[in-house]
C-alpha positions in Angstrom: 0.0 0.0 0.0 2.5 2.3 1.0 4.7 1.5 -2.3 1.2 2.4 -3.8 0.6 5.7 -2.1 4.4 6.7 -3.1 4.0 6.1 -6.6 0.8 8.2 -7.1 2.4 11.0 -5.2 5.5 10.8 -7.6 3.2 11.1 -10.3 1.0 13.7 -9.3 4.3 16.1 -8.0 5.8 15.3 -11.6 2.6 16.5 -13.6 2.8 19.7 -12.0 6.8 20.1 -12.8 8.2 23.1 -14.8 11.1 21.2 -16.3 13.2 23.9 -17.3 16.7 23.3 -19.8 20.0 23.9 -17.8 22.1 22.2 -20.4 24.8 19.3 -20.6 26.5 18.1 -17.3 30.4 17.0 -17.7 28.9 14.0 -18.4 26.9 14.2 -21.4 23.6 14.2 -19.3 20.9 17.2 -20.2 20.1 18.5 -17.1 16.7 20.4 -16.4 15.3 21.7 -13.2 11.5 22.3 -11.9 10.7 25.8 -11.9 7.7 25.4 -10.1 9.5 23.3 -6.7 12.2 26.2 -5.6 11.4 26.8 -2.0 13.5 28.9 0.0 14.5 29.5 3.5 17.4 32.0 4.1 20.3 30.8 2.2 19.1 27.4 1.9 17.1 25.9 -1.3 15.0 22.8 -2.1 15.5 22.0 -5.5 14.0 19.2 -8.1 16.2 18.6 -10.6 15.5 15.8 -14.2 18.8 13.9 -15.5 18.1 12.5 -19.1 21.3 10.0 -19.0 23.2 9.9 -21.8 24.2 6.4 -21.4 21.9 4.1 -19.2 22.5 3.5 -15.9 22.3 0.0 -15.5 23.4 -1.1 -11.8 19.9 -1.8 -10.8 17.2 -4.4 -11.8 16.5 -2.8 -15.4 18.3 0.0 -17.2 17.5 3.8 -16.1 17.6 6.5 -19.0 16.8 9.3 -16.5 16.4 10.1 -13.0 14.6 13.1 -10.2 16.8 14.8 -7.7 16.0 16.7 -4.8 18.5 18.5 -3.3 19.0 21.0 -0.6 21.6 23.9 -1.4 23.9 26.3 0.8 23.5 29.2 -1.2 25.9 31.2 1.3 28.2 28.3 1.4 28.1 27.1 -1.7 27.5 23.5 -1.0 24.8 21.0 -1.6 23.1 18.0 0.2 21.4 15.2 -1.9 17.9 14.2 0.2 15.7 11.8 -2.8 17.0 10.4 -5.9 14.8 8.0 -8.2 15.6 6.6 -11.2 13.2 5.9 -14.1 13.1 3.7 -17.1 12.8 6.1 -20.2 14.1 9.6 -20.2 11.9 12.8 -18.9 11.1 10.1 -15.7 8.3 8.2 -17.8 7.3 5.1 -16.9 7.3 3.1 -13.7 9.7 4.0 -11.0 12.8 1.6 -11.0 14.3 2.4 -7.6 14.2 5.2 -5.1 16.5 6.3 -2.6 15.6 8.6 0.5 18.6 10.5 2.5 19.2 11.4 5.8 19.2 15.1 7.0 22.4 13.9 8.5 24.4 13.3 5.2 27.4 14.9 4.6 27.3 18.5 3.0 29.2 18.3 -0.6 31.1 21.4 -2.5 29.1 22.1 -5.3 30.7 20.5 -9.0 32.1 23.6 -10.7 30.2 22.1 -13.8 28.4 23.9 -16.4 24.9 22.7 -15.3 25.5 23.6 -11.9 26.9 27.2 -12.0 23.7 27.7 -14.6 21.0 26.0 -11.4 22.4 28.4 -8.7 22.6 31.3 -11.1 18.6 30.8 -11.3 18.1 29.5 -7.6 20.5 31.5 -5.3 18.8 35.3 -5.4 
């Protein structure tokens, strides 16, 4: 039931999404980012991001061609904390969820990648 519940919610948040281009990561992986889930508090921001993988990913029980982030960033201290990541099996996160992972409040706080991508999110996110 619960596994239920999730997957309705997952699809309900991502038909409201605002996927907006931020380009190509170092990786080759066309990044985007929902306009319409940036919440702030201070110098800290919630962020949903969409990875459209340029090569599967394929360490999990079928192939993933794309994948939702939500991440926490340190505007002030430019770092950034990774808090849900889900993987899906066509790219734009159609189809039925392959795997989800939640994180703990408690995870270590990472520099942010000085990546193309990246500079271009907190350009848009960190006012």
């Amino acid at each position: 039931m619960k596994k239920i519940l999730l997957i309705l919610l997952l699809v309900a948040v991502d038909a409201s999404a605002d996927w907006q281009p931020l380009g190509i990561d170092d990786n080759g992986n066309t990044v985007f980012y929902d306009s319409a889930r940036v919440f702030s508090t201070g110098a800290m921001v919630e962020v949903w991001q969409l990875y459209n993988f340029k090569h599967p990913v394929a360490r999990m029980r079928s192939p993933a061609h794309s994948a939702i982030q939500k991440t926490i960033i340190d505007c002030r201290l430019k770092k950034h904390q990774m808090r849900q990541l889900t993987f899906y099996p066509d790219q734009d996160a159609v189809g039925e969820l392959i795997n989800t992972h939640d994180f703990s409040e408690d995870e270590v706080w990472v520099d942010l990648v000085p990546d193309p991508t990246t500079e271009a999110l907190v350009l848009k996110v960190c006012k």
